[in-house]
KOLRO-34881 format. One record per atom (N, C-alpha, C, O, CB): residue in one letter; x, y, z. Coordinates in pm, whole numbers, plus 50000, padded with zeros to 5 digits. Each point is the difference from the previous one (the first is absolute). Glycine has a CB too. Example, Ala and Ser with C-alpha at 12.3 -4.5 7.8 and 13.67 -1.06 7.14 Angstrom:
2
A513194943150780
A499115011950000
A500905012050000
A501044999850066
A497074988550059
S501545022249803
S500825011950006
S499235010950073
S500515011150017
S500674982649768
***
This chain:
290
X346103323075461
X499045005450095
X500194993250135
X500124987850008
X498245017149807
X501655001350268
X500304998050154
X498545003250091
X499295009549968
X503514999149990
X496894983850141
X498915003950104
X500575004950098
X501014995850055
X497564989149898
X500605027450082
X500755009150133
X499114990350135
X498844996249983
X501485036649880
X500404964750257
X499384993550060
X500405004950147
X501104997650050
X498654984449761
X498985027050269
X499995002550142
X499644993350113
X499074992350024
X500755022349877
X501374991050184
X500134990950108
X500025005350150
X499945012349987
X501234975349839
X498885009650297
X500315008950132
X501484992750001
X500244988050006
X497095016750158
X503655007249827
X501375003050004
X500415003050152
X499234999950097
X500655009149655
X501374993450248
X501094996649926
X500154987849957
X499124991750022
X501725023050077
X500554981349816
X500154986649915
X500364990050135
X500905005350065
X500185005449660
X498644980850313
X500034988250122
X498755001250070
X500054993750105
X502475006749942
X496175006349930
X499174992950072
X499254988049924
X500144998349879
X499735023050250
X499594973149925
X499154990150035
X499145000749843
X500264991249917
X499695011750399
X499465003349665
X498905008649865
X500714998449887
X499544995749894
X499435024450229
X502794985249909
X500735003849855
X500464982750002
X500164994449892
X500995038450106
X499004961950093
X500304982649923
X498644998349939
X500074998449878
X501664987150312
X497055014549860
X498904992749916
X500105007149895
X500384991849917
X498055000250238
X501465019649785
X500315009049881
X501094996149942
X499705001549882
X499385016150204
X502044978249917
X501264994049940
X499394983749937
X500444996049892
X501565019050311
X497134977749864
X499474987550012
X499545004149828
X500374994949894
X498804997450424
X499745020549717
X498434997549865
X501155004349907
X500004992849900
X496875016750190
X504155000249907
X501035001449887
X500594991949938
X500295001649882
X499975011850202
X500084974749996
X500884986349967
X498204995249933
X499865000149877
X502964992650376
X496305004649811
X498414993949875
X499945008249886
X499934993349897
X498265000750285
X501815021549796
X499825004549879
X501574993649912
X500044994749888
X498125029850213
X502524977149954
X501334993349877
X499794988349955
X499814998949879
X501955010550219
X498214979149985
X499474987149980
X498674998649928
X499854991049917
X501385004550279
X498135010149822
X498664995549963
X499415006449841
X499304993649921
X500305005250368
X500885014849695
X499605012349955
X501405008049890
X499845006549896
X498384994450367
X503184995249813
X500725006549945
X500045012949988
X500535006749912
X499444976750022
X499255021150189
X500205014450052
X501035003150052
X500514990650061
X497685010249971
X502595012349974
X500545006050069
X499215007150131
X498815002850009
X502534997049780
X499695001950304
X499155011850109
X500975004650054
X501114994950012
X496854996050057
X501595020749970
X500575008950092
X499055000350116
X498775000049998
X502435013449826
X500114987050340
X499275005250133
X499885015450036
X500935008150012
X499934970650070
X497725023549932
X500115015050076
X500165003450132
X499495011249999
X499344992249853
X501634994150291
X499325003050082
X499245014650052
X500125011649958
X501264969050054
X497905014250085
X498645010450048
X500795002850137
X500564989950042
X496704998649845
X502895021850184
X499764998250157
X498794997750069
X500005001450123
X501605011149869
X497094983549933
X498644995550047
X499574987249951
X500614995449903
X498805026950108
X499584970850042
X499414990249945
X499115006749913
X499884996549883
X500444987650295
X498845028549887
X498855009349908
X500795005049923
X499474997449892
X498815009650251
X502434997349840
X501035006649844
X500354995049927
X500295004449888
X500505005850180
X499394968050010
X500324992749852
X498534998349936
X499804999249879
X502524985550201
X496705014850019
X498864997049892
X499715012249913
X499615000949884
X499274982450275
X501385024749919
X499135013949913
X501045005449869
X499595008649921
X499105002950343
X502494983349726
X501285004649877
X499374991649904
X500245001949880
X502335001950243
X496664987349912
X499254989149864
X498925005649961
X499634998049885
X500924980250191
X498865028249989
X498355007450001
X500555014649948
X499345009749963
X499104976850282
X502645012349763
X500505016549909
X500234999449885
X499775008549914
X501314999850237
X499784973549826
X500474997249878
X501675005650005
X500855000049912
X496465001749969
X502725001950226
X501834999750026
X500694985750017
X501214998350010
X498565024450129
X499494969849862
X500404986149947
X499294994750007
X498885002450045
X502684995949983
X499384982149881
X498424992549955
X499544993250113
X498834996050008
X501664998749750
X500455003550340
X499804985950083
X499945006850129
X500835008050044
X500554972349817
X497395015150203
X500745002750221
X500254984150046
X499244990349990
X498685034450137
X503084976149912
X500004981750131
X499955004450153
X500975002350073
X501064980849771
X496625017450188
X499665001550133
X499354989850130
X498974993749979
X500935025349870
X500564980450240
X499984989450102
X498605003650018
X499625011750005
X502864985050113
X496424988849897
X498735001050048
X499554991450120
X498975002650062
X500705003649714
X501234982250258
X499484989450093
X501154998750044
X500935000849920
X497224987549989
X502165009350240
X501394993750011
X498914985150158
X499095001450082
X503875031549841
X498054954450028
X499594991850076
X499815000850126
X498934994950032
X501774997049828
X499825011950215
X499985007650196
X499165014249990
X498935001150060
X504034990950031
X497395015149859
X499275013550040
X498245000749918
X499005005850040
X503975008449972
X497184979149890
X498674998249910
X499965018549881
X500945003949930
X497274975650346
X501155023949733
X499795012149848
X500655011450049
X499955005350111
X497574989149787
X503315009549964
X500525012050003
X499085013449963
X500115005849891
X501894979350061
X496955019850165
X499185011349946
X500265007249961
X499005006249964
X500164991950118
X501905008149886
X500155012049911
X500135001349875
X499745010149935
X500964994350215
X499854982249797
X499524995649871
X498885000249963
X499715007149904
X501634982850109
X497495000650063
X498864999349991
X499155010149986
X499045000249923
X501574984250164
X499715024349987
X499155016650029
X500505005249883
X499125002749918
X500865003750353
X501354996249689
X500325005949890
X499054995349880
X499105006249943
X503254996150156
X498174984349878
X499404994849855
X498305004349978
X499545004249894
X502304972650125
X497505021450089
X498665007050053
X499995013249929
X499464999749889
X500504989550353
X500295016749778
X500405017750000
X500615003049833
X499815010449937
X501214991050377
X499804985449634
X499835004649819
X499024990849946
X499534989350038
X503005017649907
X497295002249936
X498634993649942
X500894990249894
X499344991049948
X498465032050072
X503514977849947
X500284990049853
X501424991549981
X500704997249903
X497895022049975
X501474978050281
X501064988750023
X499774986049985
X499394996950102
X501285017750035
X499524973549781
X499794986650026
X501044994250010
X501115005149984
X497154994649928
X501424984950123
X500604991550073
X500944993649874
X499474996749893
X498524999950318
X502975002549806
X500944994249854
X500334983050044
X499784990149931
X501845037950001
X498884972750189
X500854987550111
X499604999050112
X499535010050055
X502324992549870
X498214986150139
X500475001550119
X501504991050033
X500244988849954
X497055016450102
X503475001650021
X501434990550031
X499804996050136
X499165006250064
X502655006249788
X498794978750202
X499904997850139
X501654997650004
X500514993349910
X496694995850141
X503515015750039
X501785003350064
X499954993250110
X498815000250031
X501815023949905
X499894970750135
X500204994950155
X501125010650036
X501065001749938
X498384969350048
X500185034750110
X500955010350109
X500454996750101
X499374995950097
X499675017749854
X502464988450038
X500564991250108
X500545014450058
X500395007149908
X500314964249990
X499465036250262
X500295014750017
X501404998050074
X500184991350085
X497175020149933
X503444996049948
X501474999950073
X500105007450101
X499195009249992
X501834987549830
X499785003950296
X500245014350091
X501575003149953
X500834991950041
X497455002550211
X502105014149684
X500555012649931
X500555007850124
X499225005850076
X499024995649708
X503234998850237
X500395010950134
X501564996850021
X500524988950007
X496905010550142
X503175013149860
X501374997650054
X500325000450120
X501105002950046
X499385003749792
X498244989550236
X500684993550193
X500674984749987
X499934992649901
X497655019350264
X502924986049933
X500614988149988
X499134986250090
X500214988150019
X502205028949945
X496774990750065
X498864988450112
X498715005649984
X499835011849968
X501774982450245
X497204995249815
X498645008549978
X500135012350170
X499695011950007
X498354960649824
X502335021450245
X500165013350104
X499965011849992
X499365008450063
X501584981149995
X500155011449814
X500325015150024
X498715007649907
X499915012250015
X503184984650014
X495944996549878
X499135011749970
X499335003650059
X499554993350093
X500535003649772
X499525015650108
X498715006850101
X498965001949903
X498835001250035
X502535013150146
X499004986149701
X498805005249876
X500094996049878
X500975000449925
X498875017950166
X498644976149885
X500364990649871
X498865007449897
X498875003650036
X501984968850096
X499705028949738
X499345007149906
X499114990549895
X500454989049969
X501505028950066
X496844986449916
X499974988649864
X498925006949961
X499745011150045
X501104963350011
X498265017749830
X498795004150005
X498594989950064
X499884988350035
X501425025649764
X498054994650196
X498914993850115
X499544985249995
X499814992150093
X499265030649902
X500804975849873
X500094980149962
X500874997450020
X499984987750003
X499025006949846
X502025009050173
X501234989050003
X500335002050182
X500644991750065
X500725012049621
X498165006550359
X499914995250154
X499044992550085
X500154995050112
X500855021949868
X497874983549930
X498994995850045
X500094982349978
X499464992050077
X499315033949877
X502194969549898
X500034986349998
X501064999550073
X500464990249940
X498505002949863
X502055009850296
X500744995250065
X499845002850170
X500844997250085
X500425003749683
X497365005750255
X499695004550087
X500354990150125
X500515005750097
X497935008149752
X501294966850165
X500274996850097
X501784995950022
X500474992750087
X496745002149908
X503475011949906
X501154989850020
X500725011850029
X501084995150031
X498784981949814
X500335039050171
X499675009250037
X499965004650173
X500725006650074
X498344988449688
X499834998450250
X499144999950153
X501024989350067
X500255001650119
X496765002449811
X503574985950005
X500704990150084
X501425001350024
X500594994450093
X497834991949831
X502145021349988
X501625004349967
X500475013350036
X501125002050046
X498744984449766
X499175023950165
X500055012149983
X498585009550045
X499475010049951
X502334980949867
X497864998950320
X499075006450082
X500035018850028
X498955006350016
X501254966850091
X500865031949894
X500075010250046
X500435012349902
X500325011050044
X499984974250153
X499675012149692
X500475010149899
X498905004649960
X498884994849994
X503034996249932
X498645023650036
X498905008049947
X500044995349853
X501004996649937
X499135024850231
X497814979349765
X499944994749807
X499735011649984
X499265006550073
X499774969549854
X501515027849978
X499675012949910
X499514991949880
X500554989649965
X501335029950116
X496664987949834
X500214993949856
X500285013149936
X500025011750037
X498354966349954
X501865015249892
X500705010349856
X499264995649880
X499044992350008
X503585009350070
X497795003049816
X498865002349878
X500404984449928
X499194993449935
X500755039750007
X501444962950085
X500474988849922
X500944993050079
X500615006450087
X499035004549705
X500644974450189
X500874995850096
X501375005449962
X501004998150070
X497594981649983
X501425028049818
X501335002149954
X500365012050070
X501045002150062
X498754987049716
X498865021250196
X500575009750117
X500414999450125
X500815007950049
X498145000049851
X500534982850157
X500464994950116
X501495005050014
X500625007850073
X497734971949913
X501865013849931
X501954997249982
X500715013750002
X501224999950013
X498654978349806
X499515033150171
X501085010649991
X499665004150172
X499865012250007
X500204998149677
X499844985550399
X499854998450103
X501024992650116
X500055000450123
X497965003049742
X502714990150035
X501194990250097
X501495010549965
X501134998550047
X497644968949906
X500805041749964
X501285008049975
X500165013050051
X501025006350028
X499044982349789
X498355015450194
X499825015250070
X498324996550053
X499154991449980
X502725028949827
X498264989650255
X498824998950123
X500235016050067
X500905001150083
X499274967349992
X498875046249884
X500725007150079
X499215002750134
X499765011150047
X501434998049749
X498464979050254
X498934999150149
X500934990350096
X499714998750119
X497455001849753
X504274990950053
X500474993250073
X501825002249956
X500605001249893
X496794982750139
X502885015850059
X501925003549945
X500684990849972
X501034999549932
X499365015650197
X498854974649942
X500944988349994
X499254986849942
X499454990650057
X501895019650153
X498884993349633
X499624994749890
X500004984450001
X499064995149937
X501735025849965
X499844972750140
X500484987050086
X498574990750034
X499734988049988
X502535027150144
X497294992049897
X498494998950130
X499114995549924
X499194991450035
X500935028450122
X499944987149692
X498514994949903
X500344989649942
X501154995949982
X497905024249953
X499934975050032
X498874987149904
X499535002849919
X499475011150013
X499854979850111
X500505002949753
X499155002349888
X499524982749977
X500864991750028
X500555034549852
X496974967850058
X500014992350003
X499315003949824
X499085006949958
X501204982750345
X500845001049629
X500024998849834
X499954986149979
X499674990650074
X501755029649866
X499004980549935
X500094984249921
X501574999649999
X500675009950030
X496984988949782
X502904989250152
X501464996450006
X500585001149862
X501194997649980
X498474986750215
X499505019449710
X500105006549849
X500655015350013
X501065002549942
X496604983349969
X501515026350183
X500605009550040
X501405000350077
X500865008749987
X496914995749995
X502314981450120
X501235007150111
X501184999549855
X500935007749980
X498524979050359
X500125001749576
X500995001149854
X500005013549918
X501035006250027
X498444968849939
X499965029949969
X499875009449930
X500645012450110
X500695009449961
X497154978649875
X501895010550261
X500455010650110
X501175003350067
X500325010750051
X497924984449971
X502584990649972
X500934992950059
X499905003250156
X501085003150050
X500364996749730
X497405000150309
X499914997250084
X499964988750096
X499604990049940
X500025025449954
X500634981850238
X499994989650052
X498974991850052
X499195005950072
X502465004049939
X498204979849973
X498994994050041
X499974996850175
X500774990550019
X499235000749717
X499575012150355
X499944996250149
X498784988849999
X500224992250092
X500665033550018
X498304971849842
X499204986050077
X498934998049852
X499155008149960
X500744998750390
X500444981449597
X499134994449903
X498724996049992
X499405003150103
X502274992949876
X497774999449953
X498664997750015
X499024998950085
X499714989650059
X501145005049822
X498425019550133
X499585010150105
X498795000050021
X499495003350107
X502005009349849
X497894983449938
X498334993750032
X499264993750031
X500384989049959
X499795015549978
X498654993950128
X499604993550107
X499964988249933
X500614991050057
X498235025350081
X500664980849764
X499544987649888
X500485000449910
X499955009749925
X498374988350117
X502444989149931
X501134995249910
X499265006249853
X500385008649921
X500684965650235
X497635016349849
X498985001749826
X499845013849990
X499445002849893
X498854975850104
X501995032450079
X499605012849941
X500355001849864
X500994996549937
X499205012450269
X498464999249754
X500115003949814
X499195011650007
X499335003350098
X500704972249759
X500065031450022
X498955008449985
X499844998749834
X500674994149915
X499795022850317
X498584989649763
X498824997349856
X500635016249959
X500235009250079
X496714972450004
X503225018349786
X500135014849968
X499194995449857
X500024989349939
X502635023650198
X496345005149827
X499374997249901
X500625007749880
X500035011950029
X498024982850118
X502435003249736
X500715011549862
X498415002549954
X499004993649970
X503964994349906
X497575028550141
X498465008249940
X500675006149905
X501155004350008
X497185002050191
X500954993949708
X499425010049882
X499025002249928
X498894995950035
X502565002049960
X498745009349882
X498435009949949
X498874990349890
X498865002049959
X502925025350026
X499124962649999
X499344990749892
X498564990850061
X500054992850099
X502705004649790
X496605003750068
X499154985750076
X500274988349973
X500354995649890
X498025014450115
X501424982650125
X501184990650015
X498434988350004
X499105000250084
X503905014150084
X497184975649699
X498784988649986
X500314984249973
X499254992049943
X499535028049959
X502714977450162
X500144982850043
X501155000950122
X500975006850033
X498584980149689
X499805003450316
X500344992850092
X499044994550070
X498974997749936
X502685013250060
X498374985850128
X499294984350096
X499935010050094
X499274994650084
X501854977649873
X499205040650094
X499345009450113
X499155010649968
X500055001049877
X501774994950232
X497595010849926
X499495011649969
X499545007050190
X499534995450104
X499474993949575
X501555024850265
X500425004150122
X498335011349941
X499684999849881
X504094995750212
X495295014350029
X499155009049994
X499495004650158
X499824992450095
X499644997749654
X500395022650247
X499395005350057
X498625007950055
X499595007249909
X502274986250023
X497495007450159
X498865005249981
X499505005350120
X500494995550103
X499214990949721
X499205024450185
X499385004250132
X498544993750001
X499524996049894
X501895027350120
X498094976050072
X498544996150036
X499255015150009
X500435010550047
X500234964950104
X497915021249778
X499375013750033
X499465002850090
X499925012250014
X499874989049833
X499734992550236
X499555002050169
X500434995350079
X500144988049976
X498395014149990
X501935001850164
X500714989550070
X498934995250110
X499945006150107
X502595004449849
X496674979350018
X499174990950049
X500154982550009
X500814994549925
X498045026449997
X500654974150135
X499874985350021
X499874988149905
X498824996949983
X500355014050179
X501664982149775
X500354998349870
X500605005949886
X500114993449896
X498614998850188
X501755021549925
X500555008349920
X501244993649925
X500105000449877
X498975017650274
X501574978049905
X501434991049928
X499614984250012
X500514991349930
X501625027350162
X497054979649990
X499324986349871
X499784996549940
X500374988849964
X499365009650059
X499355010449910
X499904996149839
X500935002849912
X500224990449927
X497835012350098
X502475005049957
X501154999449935
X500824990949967
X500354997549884
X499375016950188
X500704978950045
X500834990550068
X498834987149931
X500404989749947
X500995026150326
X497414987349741
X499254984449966
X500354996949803
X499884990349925
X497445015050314
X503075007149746
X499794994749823
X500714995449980
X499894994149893
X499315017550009
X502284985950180
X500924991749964
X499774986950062
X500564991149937
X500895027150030
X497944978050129
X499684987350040
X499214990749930
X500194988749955
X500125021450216
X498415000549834
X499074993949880
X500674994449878
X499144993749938
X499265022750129
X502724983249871
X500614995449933
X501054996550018
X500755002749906
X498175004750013
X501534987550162
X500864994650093
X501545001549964
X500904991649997
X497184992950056
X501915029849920
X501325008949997
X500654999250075
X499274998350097
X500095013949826
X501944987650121
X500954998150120
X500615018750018
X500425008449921
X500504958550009
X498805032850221
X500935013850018
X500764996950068
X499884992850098
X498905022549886
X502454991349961
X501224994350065
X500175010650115
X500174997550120
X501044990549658
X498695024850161
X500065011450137
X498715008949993
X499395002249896
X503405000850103
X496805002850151
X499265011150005
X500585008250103
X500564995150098
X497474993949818
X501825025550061
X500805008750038
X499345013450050
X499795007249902
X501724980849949
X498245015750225
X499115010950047
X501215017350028
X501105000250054
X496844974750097
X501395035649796
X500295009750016
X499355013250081
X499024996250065
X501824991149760
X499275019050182
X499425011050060
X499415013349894
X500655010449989
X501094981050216
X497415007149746
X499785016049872
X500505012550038
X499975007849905
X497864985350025
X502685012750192
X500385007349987
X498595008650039
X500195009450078
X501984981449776
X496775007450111
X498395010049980
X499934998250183
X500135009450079
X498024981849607
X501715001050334
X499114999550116
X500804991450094
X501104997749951
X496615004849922
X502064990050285
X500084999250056
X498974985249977
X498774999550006
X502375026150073
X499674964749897
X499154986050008
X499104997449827
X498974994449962
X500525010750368
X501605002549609
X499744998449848
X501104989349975
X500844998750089
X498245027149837
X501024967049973
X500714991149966
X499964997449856
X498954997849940
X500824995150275
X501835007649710
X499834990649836
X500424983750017
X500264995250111
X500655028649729
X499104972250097
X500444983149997
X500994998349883
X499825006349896
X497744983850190
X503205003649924
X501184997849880
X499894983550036
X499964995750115
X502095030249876
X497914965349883
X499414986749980
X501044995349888
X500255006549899
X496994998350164
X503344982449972
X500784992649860
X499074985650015
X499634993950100
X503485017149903
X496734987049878
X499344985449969
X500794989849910
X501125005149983
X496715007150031
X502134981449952
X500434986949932
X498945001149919
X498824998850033
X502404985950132
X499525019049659
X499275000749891
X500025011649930
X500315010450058
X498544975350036
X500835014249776
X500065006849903
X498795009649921
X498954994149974
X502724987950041
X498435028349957
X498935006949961
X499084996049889
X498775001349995
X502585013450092
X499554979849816
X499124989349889
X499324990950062
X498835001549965
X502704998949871
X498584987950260
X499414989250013
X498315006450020
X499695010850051
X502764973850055
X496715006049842
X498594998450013
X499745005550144
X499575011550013
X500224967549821
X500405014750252
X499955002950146
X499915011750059
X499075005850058
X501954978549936
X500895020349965
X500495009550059
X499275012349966
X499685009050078
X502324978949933
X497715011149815
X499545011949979
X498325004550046
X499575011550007
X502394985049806
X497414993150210
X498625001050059
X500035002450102
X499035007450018
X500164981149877
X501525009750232
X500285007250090
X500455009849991
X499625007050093
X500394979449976
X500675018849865
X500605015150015
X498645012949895
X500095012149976
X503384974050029
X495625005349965
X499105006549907
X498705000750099
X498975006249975
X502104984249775
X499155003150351
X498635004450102
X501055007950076
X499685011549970
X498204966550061
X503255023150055
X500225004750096
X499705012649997
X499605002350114
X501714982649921
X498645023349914
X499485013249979
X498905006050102
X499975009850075
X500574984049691
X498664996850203
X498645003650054
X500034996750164
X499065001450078
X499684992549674
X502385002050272
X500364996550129
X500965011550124
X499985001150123
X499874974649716
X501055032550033
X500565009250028
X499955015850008
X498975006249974
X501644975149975
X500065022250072
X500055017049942
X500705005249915
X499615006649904
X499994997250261
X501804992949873
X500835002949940
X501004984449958
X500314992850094
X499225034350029
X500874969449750
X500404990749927
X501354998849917
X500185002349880
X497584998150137
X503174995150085
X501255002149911
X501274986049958
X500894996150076
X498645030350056
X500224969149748
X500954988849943
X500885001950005
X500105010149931
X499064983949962
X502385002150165
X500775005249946
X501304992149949
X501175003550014
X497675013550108
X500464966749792
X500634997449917
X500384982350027
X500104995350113
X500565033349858
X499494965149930
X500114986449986
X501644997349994
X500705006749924
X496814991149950
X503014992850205
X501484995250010
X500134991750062
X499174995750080
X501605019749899
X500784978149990
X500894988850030
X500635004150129
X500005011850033
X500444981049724
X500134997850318
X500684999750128
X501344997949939
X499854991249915
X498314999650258
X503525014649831
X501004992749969
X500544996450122
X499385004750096
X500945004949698
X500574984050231
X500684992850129
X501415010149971
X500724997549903
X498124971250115
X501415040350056
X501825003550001
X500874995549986
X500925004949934
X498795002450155
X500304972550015
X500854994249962
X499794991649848
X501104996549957
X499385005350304
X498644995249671
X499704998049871
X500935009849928
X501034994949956
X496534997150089
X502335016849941
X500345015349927
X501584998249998
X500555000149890
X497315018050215
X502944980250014
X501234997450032
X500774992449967
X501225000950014
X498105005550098
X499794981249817
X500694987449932
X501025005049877
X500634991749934
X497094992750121
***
């Protein structure tokens, strides 16, 4: 038996190494097999799990410079029976990808929107004057340095990937480590359909029922009152209204403990809408790699 496991494709982005990572933990750990699927969406890898077209999604949720990946967030929102399996954290180091022979000659650099956005000042200092296009993946990016039918002279483009792709690609690398901040990482969470009840995080969501003066206070107080640690809080938009808001919350702790679970047994009465979505471990990438 093999686990089918979805990812945002093609094979060299950023997503399909952390997904290669949890494959190398199920063998080690589990003596699982897996297989990679890729998605051309982040919403298609979550939702192929919520179909049951496979078992696993590995989707990017935090990256260190840019902070939350909302479309994950909104997505996972939007199914009712995805949980939290992992979280991995990757350090991203972004390459510039191009067959000019100097940063001069580009005029246009391709990627996707995180990966321009974490290289945004080094960019502004090198490559003040080029046009950013984003794309769905940094991999797509890449079919961009070979054809372009808006530019003739193919020469001119940029793609900014990982140095895992310019390999798999056999493309050239023009300027190495491209991001503003050396420590860049991002957090990716493996979802699936199981409920997920150890680990030391627990990730949930929720709306407030009125939006008045203290409204996400209390909420927020039941974890103090017991002096719960939140590691993140995360604000969204509902989509309903205009100055409506959900909250997406990770804490330090477990749904069994005495504590944890007495807080999560009043919050209710605090909310409107109430959504767990699951207890887990953090792995380290470079851990995984050993």
């Amino acid at each position: 038996m093999s686990f089918s496991i979805a990812h945002l494709g093609p094979p060299g982005t950023n997503t399909e190494t952390a997904a290669l990572a949890y494959t190398q933990w199920l063998q080690q750990s589990q003596g699982q097999e897996s297989i990679l699927c890729p998605y051309p969406s982040i919403a298609q890898t979550l939702q192929a799990v919520a179909k049951q077209e496979a078992d696993f999604a590995v989707v990017p949720v935090e990256n260190s410079t840019e902070g939350s990946v909302t479309i994950t967030l909104d997505t996972l929102w939007q199914l009712e029976t995805l949980q939290i399996q992992k979280a991995l954290v990757l350090p991203i180091t972004h390459s510039l990808l191009s067959y000019a022979f100097s940063l001069k000659e580009i005029k246009t650099v391709y990627s996707h929107p995180q990966a321009l956005a974490q290289c945004q000042n080094v960019l502004e200092t090198y490559l003040p004057h080029v046009q950013l296009v984003p794309t769905a993946s940094t991999v797509e990016a890449l079919q961009y340095l070979t054809q372009d039918p808006h530019n003739e002279n193919n020469e001119k483009n940029g793609a900014i990937a990982s140095s895992r792709a310019s390999e798999l690609y056999n493309l050239p690398i023009l300027m190495s480590s491209l991001n503003d901040y050396p420590d860049n990482c991002t957090r990716f969470w493996v979802m699936g359909l199981e409920a997920a009840t150890s680990g030391t995080y627990l990730s949930l969501g929720f709306t407030t029922p009125v939006n008045e003066p203290g409204a996400l206070v209390r909420p927020l107080a039941v974890f103090a009152e017991r002096e719960i640690n939140l590691t993140r809080i995360e604000s969204r938009p509902t989509k309903r209204s205009l100055g409506e808001y959900l909250f997406f919350i990770d804490i330090e702790g477990n749904a069994a403990q005495p504590h944890v679970k007495a807080a999560l047994a009043d919050l209710p009465q605090y909310t409107e809408v109430l959504k767990i979505f699951g207890n887990y471990d953090v792995l380290s990438i470079s851990y995984l790699s050993q």
